[in-house]
N, C-alpha and C positions, 0 to 999 in steps of 0.2 A: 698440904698442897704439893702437887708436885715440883720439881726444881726446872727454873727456869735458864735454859743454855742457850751461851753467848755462841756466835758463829766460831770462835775459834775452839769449843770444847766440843763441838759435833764429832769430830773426826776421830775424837778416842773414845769413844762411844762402842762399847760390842756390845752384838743383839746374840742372842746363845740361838743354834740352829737349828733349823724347824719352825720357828716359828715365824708365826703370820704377823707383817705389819702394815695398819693401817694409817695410811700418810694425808694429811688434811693440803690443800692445794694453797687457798686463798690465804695470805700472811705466815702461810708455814712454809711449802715448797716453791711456791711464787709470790712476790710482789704485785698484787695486782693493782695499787689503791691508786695511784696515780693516774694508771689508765681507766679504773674505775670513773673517778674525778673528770676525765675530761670527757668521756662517754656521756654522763650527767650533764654536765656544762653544756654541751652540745645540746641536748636535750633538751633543756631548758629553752634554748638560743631558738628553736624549733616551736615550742610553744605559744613560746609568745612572753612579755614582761606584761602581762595581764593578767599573769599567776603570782608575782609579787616580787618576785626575783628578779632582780637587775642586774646582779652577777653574783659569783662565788670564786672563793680563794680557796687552794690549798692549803692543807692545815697537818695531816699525816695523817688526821684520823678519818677513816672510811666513813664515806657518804652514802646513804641507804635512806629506803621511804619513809625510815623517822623522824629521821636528823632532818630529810627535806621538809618534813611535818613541820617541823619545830622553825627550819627559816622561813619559811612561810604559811603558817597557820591558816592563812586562807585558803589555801592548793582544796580544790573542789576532789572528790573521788576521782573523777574522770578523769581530772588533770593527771592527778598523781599517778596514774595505769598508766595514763598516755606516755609522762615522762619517762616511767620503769619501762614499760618497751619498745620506746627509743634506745633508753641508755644501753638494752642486750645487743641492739642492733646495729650501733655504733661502735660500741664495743672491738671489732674484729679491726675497728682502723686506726685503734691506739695498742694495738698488741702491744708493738713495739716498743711503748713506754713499760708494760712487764719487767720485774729484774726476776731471776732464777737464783733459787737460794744453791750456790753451786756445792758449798759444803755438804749441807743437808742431800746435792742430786747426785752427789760421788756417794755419800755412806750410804744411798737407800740402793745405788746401783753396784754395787761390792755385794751386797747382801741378796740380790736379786737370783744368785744362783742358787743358793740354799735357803731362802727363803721365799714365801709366797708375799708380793709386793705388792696392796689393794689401795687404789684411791678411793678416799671416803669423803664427798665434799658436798658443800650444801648446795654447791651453783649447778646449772643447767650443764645437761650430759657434753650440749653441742660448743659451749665456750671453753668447756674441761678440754675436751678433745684437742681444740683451737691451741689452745694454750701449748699444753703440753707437745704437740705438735713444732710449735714455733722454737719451743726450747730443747727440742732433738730429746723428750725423758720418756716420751708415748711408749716405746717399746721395752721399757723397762719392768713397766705393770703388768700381771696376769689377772688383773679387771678393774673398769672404773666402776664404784658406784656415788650416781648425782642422784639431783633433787627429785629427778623422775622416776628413781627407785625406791626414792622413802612413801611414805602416807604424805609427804607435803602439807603437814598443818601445822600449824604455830607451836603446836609443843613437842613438834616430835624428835625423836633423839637420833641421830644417822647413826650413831655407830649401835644401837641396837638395832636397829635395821639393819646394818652391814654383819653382824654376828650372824644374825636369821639367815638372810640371802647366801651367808659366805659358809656359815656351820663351823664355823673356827670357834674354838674354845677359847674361853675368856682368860685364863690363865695362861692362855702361849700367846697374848696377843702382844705386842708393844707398838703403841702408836705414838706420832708427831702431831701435836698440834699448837696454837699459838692461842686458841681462844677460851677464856676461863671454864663459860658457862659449858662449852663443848668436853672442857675434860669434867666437870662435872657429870657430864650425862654419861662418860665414857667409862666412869665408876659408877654412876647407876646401873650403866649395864651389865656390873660385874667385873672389867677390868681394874686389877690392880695397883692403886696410885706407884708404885714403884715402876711399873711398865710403860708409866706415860711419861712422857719427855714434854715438857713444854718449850716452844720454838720463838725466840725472837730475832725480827730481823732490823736491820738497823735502819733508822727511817731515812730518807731519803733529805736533804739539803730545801728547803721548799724554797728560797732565792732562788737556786737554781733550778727548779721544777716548772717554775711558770715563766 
């Protein structure tokens, strides 16, 4: 597996030059869960409590259409759509709750002159944008790729998709990411476990979150 680094060993980190890195957004260069969290919450709130759900807590761990599955096992298909795009569309009015992993946005922007800087992320092109926008990192990248650039099916792997679209060799790549099954797919595609860093970012206080 690869090693997993705390916020304060980012910064002695050198990438050797030329190469391509691809940097994952959601829990690796941003925080997004909290503002995920209340996008959903909202969402819910919009619904209706005739979907089963009478409230939800923060907890640190990211809320998505399975986890909602699981609190409420009755959520009809149509509910669960309806909630998923609320929650994108809400979304842009808890930006603010985002934190920016600032370690991690100094070492990928030092490396930006001599290296080619690629977002690689599963989320929708137009919240990437959002994001990174808000957190002044937008012009550090020479491309995003989102979910509108992979196949978009349950199994698919982004960073084989980002190899394809980008032609970067698998060998000069070194990526950030924070989520297990993603660095697994990052070595199926032929990157090198020594290339990948895994990212953690320290969770947020939840007393003081809500």
């Amino acid at each position: 597996m690869s090693i997993e680094l705390k916020h304060e060993h980012i910064a002695n980190l050198e990438i050797p030059l030329g190469f391509t890195i691809f940097c994952d957004m959601d829990g690796t260069l941003v925080d997004t869960d909290y503002a995920n969290f209340l996008s959903y919450k909202r969402a819910l709130i919009d619904v209706g409590t005739n979907c089963g759900i009478f409230d939800i807590e923060f907890t640190n761990e990211r809320l998505n259409r399975e986890s909602l599955k699981e609190l409420a096992p009755s959520l009809t298909t149509t509910q669960l759509e309806t909630i998923v795009a609320l929650k994108e569309e809400y979304f842009m009015e808890f930006i603010s709750e985002t934190r920016l992993n600032t370690e991690l946005a100094n070492l990928v922007k030092g490396c930006c002159q001599n290296n080619r800087l690629i977002l690689v992320t599963g989320c929708r092109g137009k919240r990437a944008l959002e994001i990174l926008k808000h957190h002044n990192v937008l012009n550090d990248f020479a491309r995003l790729i989102c979910w509108e650039d992979t196949n978009q099916s349950d199994s698919s792997n982004k960073y084989e998709s980002a190899i394809k679209l980008t032609g970067a060799i698998p060998d000069y790549i070194f990526i950030f990411e924070d989520d297990d099954i993603c660095i697994e797919d990052a070595v199926r595609a032929g990157v090198p476990i020594k290339n990948i860093q895994k990212i953690f970012i320290e969770p947020r206080d939840c007393d003081e979150s809500i």
